[in-house]
N, C-alpha and C positions, 0 to 999 in steps of 0.2 A: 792366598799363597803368592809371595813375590819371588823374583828372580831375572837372574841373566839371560835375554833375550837377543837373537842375532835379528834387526832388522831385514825380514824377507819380504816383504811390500813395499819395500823404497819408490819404485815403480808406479805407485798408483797417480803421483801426483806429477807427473809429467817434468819431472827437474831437468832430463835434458831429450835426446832421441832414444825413442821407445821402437821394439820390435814387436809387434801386438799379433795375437793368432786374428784364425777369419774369427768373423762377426758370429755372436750370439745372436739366438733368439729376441734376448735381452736387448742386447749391441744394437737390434734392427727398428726396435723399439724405440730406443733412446737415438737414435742416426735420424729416426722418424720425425721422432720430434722436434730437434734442433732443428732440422733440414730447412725451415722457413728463411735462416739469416740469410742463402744461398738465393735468394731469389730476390732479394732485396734492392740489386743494380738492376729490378727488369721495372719497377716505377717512382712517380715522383716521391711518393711517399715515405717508402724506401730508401732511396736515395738521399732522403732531406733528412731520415734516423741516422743514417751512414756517416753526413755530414758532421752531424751532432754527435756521434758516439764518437768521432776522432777529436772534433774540440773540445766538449765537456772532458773528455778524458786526458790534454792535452792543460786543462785548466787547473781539474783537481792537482794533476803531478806538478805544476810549477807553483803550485799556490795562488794562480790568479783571480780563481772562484775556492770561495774556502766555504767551506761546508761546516754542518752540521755535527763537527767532530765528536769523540768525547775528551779526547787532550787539545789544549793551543797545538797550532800547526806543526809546529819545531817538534813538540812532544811526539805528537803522532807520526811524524814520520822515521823516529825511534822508535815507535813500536810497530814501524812497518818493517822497519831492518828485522825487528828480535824475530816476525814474524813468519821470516824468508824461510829457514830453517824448520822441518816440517817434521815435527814430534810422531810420526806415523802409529808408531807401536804403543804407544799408551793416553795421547793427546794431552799431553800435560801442558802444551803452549796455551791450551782453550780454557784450562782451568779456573783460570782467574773469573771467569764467567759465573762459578759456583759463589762467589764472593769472598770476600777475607779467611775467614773461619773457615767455611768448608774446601776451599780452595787450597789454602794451605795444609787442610789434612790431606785431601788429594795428592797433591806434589810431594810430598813427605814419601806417601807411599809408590806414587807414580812417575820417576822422572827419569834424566837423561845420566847416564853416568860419561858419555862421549856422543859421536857422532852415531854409533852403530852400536850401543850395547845400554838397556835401557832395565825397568824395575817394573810391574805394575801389582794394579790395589789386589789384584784375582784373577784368578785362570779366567773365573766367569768375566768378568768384565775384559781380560785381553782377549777371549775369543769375539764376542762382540763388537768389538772393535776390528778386528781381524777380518773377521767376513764382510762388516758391511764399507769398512775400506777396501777392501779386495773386488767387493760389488761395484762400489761409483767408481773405484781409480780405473778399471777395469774400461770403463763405456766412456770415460772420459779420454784415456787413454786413444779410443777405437775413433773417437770423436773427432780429434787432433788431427790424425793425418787424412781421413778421411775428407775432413773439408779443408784441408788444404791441396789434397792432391787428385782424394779419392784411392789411397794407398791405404794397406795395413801397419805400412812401417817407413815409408817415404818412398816406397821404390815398387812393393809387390802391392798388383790391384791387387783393389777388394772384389769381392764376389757380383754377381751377374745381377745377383737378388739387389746385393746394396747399392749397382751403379742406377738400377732403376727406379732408383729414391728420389734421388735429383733429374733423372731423365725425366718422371713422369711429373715434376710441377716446373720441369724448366728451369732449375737452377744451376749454380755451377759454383765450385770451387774457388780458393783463392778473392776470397771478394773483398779480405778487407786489402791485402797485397794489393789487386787491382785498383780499388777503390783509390789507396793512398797515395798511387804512384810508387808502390815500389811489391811490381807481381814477382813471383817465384824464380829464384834465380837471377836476375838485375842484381845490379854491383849495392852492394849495403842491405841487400832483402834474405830474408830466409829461403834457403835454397828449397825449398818442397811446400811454400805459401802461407800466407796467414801470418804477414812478416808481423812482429810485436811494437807496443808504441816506441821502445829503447831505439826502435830502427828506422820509424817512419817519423814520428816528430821531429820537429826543428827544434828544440832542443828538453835537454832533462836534465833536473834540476839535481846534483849529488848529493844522496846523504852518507854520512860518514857517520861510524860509533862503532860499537858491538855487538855482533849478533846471537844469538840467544846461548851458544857454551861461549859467548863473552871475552869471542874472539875480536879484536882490531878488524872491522869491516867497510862496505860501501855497497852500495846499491849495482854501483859498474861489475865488481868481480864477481856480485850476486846474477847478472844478466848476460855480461859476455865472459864469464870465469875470470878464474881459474876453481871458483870454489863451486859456480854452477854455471854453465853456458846453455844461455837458449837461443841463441843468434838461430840456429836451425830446428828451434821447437817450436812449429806452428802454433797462433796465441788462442783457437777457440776451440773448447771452452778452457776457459780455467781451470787447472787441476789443482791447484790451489786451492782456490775457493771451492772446488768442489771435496776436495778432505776436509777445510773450514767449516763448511755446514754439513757434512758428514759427520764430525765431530760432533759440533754445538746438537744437534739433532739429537744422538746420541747423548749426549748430557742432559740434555734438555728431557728427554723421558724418562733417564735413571733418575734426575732429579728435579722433578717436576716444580717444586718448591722455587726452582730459580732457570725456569724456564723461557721467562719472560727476556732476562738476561742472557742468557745461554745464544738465544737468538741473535739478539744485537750483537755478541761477541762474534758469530758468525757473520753478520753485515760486516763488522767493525776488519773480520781477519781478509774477507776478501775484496773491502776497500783499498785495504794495505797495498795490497798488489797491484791497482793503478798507483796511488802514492811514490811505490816503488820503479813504476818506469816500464813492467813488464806486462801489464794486460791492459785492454779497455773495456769499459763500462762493460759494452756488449759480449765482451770475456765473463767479466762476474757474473752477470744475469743469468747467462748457462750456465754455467759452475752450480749456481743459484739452485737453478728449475731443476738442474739432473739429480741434486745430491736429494732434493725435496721431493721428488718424483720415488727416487730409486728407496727413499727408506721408508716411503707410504708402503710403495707393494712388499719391501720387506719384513716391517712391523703386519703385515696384512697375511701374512703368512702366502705370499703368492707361491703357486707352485712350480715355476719359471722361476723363482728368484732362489728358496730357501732350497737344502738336500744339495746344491753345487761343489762341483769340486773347481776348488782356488787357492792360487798360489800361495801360501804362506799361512793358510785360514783352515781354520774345523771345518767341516761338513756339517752345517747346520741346519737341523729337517726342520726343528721349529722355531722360529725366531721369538716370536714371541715368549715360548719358555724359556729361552739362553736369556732375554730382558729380562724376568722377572729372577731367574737366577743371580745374573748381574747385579739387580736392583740389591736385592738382599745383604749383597756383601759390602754393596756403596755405604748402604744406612748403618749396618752394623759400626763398620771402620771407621765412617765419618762421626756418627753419632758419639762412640766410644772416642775420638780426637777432642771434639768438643764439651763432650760432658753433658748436653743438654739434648733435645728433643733438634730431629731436621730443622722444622717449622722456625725454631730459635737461631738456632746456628746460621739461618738462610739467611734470616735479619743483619746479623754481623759484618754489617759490608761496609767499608770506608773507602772504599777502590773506584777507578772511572766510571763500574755500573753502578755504581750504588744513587743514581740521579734517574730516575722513572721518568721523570720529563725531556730531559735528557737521552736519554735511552730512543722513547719513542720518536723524539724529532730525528734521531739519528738513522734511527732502522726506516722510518718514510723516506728519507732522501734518497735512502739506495734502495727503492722498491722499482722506480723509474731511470733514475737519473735524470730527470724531466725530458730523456729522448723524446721526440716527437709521435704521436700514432699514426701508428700504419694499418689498423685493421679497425676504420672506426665504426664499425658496427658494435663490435665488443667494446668499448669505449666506453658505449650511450646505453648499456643493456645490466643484468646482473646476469653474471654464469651461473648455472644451476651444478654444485660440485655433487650434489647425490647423483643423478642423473649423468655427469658426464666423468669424472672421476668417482667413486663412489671408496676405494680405499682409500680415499687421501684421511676420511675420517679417521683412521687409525693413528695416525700422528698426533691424535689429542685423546683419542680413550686408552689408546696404551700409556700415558701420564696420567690421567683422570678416568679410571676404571669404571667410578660410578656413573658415565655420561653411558648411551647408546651412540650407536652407529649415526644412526638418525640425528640423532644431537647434533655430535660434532659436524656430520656437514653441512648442517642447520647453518651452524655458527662461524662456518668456511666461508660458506655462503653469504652470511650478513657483513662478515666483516673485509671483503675481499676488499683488494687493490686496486689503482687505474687499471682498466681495463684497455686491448688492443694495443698494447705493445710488441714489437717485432715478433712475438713467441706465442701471442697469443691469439692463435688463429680459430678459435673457436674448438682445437683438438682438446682432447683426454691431457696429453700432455702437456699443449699450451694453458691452461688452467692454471701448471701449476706456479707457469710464470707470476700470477698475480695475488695468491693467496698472503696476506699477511697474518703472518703466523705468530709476530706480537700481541696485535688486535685479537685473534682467534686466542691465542694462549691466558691471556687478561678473562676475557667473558666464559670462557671453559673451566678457569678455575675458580672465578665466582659461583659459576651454574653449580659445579662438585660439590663448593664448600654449602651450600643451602641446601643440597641433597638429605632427604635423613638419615641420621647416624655419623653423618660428616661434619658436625659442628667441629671447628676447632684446625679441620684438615685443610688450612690456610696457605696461601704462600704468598709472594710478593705481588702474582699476578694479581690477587684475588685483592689482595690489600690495595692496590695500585691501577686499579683497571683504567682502561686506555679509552679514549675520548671515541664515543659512539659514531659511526657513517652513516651520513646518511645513505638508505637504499634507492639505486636509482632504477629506471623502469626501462 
């Protein structure tokens, strides 16, 4: 069932100053985790990632280190503009992730008709989306001013509980403000910290075109307005990138068949945003770890996370059945677009993912940024994710049913990340900084498809699997 929808989550992705309640449970969790970047001016090590997240991030935006795109540079930084614009209520900007074919039934059924009044495929799949945008925009949101000021909303502290976050490892707010030379309130800085790269680099490079309702745009009106101003929206984490891999997540389990994809698209949307002039590195990596964090324990049926009441969102006791709800009316409506089987239609891709080598040179680059490490014990070691995350497994058997618990952190585990980057301090949370979820996605749905009874139940991961790690000791 489609229909006119009033965007009531605008909110979650932090477009300009937010007024956030106290801290959840949740919120305390997620404060917890991130809490490491604040600590980062107290050594050298620190200090030397610090360095590097401003010039790496200073590189990508001018073009001086060009990466691993999936369009030539010009390209991509039009599809950093299209990207600014934040499809909340139906995620239709991510779709192109599903590929040509399904992609396009997608959008058919789920798009924008304006800025605020949108269509989608199903109730089931807009609740879905609803709540688990409502979830990360939510802790993101709390994220924001908090390490910027340690505020709820730039002015009112936070609670007693959450100033003792940063009290007890010794960090402080405002790090990359300080860092950069331009702290909280100085002439050109974000009045309440965590000024953005638009404010502290020496220069940003303009792009100009149109932005996703194909509006005449630029990057400037995108950062200091008129159409969005963040001059006063503290830059960490990314809310951006944390709806981007909200989404892609979300795609990525209803459609597991182009999971692999789905991913990248989410690297790819919250690359855009340094591109764009408005976040650094160390912006997307949170963005990154919160949205990866917050939809493990949601597909995991946490009892913290699912039954909440949220702004704009159902009350959803069981997440995992609103998934499979969801799922059902993805396949029906896409499959019936296409005419053929998922597995077929997945195929169909002539668009920037449709390159698997590609794909995965792109989503390594943005696993690091090759910041430097800061916690090199985790570096030199393998994380054990059963053991220290144990729901993160749910982010590959809710796509791949026939795997156990056991499996997928098996295969967490084999295929993780550099390890000991600013986030990964050996916590529950910091894990999730390092999982690659490409590698992981490839080997999960090989493992499915050899399952018995699963012949045939194929998808690009499985077709495509991604270049083995070695495991280090």
């Amino acid at each position: 069932m489609t229909g006119k929808r009033l965007l009531v989550i605008a909110a979650l992705c932090a477009l300009m100053s937010f007024h956030a309640g106290a801290q959840s449970a949740t919120d305390m969790a997620v404060l917890k985790g991130l809490a490491p970047v604040t600590v980062l001016p107290n050594t050298p090590e620190g200090q030397a990632a610090l360095a590097s997240n401003y010039t790496v991030t200073g590189s990508i935006q001018t073009g001086i280190l060009r990466q691993s795109t999936l369009l030539p540079y010009a390209q991509q930084q039009q599809q950093a503009l299209q990207d600014v614009f934040i499809t909340g209520g139906n995620i239709a900007q991510l779709a192109d992730g599903l590929g040509t074919t399904l992609g396009s039934a997608y959008v058919a059924r789920a798009h924008y008709l304006d800025r605020t009044h949108f269509t989608n495929l199903s109730q089931a799949v807009a609740d879905v989306i609803a709540y688990a945008n409502a979830t990360t925009g939510a802790h993101s949101n709390a994220g924001k001013y908090f390490f910027a000021n340690q505020t709820t909303d730039g002015k009112n502290p936070v609670s007693s509980e959450a100033m003792a976050i940063l009290k007890d490892i010794g960090g402080a707010p405002d790090m990359f403000g300080r860092s950069y030379g331009f702290p909280a309130g100085s002439p050109g800085a974000d009045a309440y910290g965590n000024s953005r790269p638009f404010q502290t680099e020496p220069s940003i490079v303009p792009i100009v075109g149109p932005d996703y309702l194909n509006v005449p745009a630029d990057n400037r009106v995108y950062n200091r307005g008129p159409l969005m101003d963040l001059t006063n929206s503290p830059s960490f984490p990314s809310g951006h990138t944390t709806y981007g891999y909200t989404g892609a997540l979300l795609l990525a389990v209803l459609v597991p068949e182009r999971y692999q994809e789905m991913i990248t698209r989410g690297a790819e949307y919250g690359n855009d945003r340094i591109l764009m002039g408005a976040h650094y590195a160390m912006d997307v990596m949170g963005g990154r770890t919160l949205a990866t964090y917050d939809l493990a324990h949601l597909l995991a049926n946490d009892p913290a996370y699912v039954g909440q009441t949220l702004s704009g969102a159902p009350a959803i006791k069981d997440f995992q059945a609103a998934i499979k709800l969801a799922r059902a009316d993805m396949v029906t409506a896409l499959q019936a677009a296409c005419g053929k089987t998922m597995q077929e239609c997945a195929r169909e891709d002539t668009g920037r993912l449709s390159n698997p080598a590609a794909n995965e040179a792109f989503y390594a680059s943005t696993q690091t940024y090759n910041l430097p490490v800061v916690y090199p014990k985790n570096a030199t070691s393998t994380e054990d994710v059963g053991k220290l995350a144990p729901e993160a497994g749910y982010l590959l058997t809710v796509a791949f049913p026939s795997l156990t618990l056991e499996q997928a952190n098996q295969i967490l585990t084999e295929t993780e990340g550099p390890g000991g980057g600013y986030l990964d301090d050996g916590s529950p949370f910091g894990i999730y900084s390092r999982l690659n979820l490409y590698a992981s996605a490839g080997r999960a749905a090989t493992l499915a498809s050899a399952q018995p009874g699963n012949a045939g139940a194929t998808n690009s991961a499985a077709a495509n699997p991604p270049s083995k790690k070695k495991k280090t000791k």
